[in-house]
N, C-alpha and C positions, 0 to 999 in steps of 0.2 A: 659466522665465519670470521675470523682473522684476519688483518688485512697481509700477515702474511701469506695466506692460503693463495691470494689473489695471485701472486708471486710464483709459487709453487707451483699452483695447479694449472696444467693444459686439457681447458675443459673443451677445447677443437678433439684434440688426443684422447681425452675419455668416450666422446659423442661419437670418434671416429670419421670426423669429416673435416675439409679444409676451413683454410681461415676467411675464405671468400663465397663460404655455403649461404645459400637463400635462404631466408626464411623459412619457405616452402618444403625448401629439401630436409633444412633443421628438426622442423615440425616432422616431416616422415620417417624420421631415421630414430629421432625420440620415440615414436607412437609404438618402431616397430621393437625398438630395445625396451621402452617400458613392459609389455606385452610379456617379452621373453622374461625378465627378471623380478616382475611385479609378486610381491610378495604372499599372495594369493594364488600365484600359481607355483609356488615354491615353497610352501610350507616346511619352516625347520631350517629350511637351507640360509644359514646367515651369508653365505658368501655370496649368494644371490639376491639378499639383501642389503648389503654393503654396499654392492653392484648398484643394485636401484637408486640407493641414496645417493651414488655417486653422480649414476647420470641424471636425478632431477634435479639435482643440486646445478649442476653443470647446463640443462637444459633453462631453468630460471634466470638464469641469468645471459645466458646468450641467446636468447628466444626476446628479454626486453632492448628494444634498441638502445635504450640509456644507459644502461647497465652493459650492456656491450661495448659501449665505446668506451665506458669510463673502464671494464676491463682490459682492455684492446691497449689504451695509453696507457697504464700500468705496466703492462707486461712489458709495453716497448720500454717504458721509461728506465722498468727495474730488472732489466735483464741483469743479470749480477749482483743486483744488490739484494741485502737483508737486514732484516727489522730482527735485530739480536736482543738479547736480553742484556744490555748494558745497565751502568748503574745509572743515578740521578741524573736528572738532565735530559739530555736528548741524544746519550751514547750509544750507539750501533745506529746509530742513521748516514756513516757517512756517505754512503754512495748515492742516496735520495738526496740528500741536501747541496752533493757537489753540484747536483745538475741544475738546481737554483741560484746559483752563483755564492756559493756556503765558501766555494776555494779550498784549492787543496788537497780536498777530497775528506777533509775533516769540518765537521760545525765549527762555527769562530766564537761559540760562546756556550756556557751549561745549559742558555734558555733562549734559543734560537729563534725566530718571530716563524708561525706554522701557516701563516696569511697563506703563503702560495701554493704549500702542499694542500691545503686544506682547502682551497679554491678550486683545485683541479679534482680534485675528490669529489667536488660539489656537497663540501660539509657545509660552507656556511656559517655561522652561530650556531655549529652543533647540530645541524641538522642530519636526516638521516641520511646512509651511502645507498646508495639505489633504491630498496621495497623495504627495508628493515633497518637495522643497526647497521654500524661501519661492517663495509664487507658479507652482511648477511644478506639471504634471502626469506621467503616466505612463505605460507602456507605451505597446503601440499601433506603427503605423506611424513607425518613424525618432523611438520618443520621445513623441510625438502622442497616444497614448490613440485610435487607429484600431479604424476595426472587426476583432472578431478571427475566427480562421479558423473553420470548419466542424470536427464532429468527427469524427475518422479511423473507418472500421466492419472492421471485421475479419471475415474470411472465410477458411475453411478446406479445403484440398482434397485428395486423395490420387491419386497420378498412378503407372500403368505405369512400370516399370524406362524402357524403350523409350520412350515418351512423355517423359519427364526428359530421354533421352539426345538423340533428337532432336526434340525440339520440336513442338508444337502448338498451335493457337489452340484452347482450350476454351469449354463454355460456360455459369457457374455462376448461380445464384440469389440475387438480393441479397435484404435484410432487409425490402423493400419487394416482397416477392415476384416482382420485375421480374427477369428473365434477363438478362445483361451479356457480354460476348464477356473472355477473358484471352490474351494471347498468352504461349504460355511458349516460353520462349529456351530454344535447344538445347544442353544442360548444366546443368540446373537442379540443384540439389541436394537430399538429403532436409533439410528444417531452414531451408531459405531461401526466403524473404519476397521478394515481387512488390509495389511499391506502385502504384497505379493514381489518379495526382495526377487529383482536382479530381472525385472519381465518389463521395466519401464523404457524408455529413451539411451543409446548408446553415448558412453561419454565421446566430450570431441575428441579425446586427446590418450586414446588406447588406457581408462581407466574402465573400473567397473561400471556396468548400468545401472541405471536408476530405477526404481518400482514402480508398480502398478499399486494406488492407494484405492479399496472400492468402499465409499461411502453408502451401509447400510440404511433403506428406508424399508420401515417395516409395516405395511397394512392393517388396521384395528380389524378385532374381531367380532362378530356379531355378539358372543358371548361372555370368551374369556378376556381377562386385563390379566397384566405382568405387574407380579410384586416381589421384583427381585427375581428370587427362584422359584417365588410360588404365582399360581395361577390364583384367580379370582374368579368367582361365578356367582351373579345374587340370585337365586331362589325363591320362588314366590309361591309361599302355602297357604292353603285356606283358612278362615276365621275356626272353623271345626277341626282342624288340623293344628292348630298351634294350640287350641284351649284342650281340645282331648287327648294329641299326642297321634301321632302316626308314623309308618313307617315310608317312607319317598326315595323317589330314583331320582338321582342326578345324573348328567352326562358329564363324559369328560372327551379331555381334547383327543386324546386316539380312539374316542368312538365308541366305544363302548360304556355300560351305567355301574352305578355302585349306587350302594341304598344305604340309606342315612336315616339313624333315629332320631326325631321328633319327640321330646317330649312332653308331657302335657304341661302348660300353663308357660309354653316358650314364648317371650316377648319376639316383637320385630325388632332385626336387627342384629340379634344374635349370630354367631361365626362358630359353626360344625368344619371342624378339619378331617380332611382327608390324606394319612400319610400317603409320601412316594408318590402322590401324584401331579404333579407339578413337573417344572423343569429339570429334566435330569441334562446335566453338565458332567466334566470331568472334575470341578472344586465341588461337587453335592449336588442333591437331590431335593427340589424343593415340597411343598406340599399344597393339595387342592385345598382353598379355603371357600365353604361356602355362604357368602351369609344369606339368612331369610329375612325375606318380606312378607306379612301380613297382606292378602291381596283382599281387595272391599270389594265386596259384590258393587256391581251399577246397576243389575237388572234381577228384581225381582219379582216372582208371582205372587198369588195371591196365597197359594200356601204356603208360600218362606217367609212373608210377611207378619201372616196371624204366627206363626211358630217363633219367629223373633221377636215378635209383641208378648207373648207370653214368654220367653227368655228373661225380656227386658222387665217384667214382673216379679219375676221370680230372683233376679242376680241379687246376689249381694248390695247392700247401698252402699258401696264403698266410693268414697272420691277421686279417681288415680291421679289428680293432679294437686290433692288434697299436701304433701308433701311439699312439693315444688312450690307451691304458694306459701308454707311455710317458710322454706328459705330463702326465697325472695324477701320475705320483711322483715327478714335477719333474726 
């Protein structure tokens, strides 16, 4: 702001209340005009926006003590006077400078000494007029010094594998002992934050409220892991099953199986995909990926024993590690 603004405006007269209003009363008369004209409830309406900036403007500065008294002596000091658009020098100051002992009612010189304006202003060496620049204030609304928001409450929750993967509306306990509804999106993650605009702490000062943030913890599952959008499941087929080839059932996470070919001479390790079946989102649809294991007997009789004795007779003499030891010695 200008420091003729300071001049100009009767920010008692916009606020609507005397010049010997309390604090208190200041404070409630703002809380109740921000309310009315706050731009959020006035969508469109620029005259009710106007309005706003006029009284946060007007409430910043008359709400800080310092700032009110240095407005207070101003206004007394420049009743009548203005800070015109003169040329070089220090022209259209004369009614400010008369009351410095300038005489006359005119400067006595083109570069006048600003020591005692500029003291009463509490400039200083330049320093700032109250929260901001000469004459300005701050924060707030577009700059305004508005009311500010509410503050955020945080809340904590811990959610089934399944529950994360497809979604549910839950129902937690806020700080106010009150129970509040959350909807969680299908694909939540463990680690990610839900905010819940406008459900948190009331601002002090008739602005909007603050959120409710709920930090997502998510429970491991016995079986599936998250990758991304797809699921994970490792698989474990038998030694007869990976060398001959078979056909297997796999579960998935809503419950039901889907069969998967095996083919013969499938190493451990390998990843059989199952489309669509993963996490479905509203950005895609992931896919079940399953990889197998090779599971090793630990208990044998005495007829799987001779029958692998005889296997072990009959296989091929092949090295499988025959390879790997070649690239190892380069």
């Amino acid at each position: 702001m200008a420091s003729q603004d300071w001049f100009d405006k009767d920010f008692y007269k916009t606020l609507g209340v005397s010049k010997e209003v309390t604090a208190a009363d200041l404070k409630k008369t703002y809380r109740k005009l921000a309310r009315k004209y706050h731009p959020d409830s006035n969508q469109g309406d620029t005259k009710a926006e106007a309005k706003f900036k006029e009284i946060s403007e007007a409430y910043s500065v008359l709400s800080d003590a310092e700032q009110r008294k240095e407005y207070d002596e101003i206004r007394a000091m420049g009743s009548g006077a203005r800070f015109t658009a003169g040329g070089a020098g220090a022209g259209g100051f004369e009614d400010v400078f008369s009351r410095f002992g300038q005489g006359g009612g005119r400067a006595q010189s083109q570069n006048p000494d600003f020591e005692d304006i500029f003291a009463m202003f509490n400039q200083g060496q330049g320093g700032g007029f109250g929260n901001g620049r000469f004459g300005q204030t701050s924060g707030g609304f577009r700059g305004f010094g508005g009311p500010q928001k509410g503050a955020d409450v945080t809340a904590r929750t811990t959610l089934d594998f399944s529950t994360a993967v497809q979604g549910e509306t839950i129902t937690l306990q806020g700080e106010d002992g009150k129970p509040f509804k959350v909807k969680i999106p299908a694909g939540v993650a463990d680690g990610q934050k839900i905010r819940l605009r406008g459900r948190g702490r009331p601002s002090p000062d008739g602005g909007e409220k603050g959120d409710i943030v709920v930090q997502i913890k998510v429970r491991p599952h016995p079986v599936f892991t998250r990758d991304g959008l797809n699921l994970r499941i490792t698989v474990p087929v038998t030694f007869t099953e990976a060398t001959l080839g078979a056909t297997i059932e796999v579960p998935t996470l809503a419950g039901d199986v889907v069969k998967l070919r095996v083919a013969p001479g499938t190493p451990s390790g390998r990843v059989l995909r199952v489309k669509g079946r993963g996490v479905a989102t509203a950005k895609g649809t992931g896919d079940l990926l399953a990889e197998l294991q090779v599971a090793v007997p630990t208990h044998l009789d005495d007829a799987a024993r001779e029958a692998l004795l005889a296997f072990q007779a009959a296989e091929p003499k092949e090295n499988p590690r025959a390879e790997m030891m070649a690239k190892a010695r380069g």
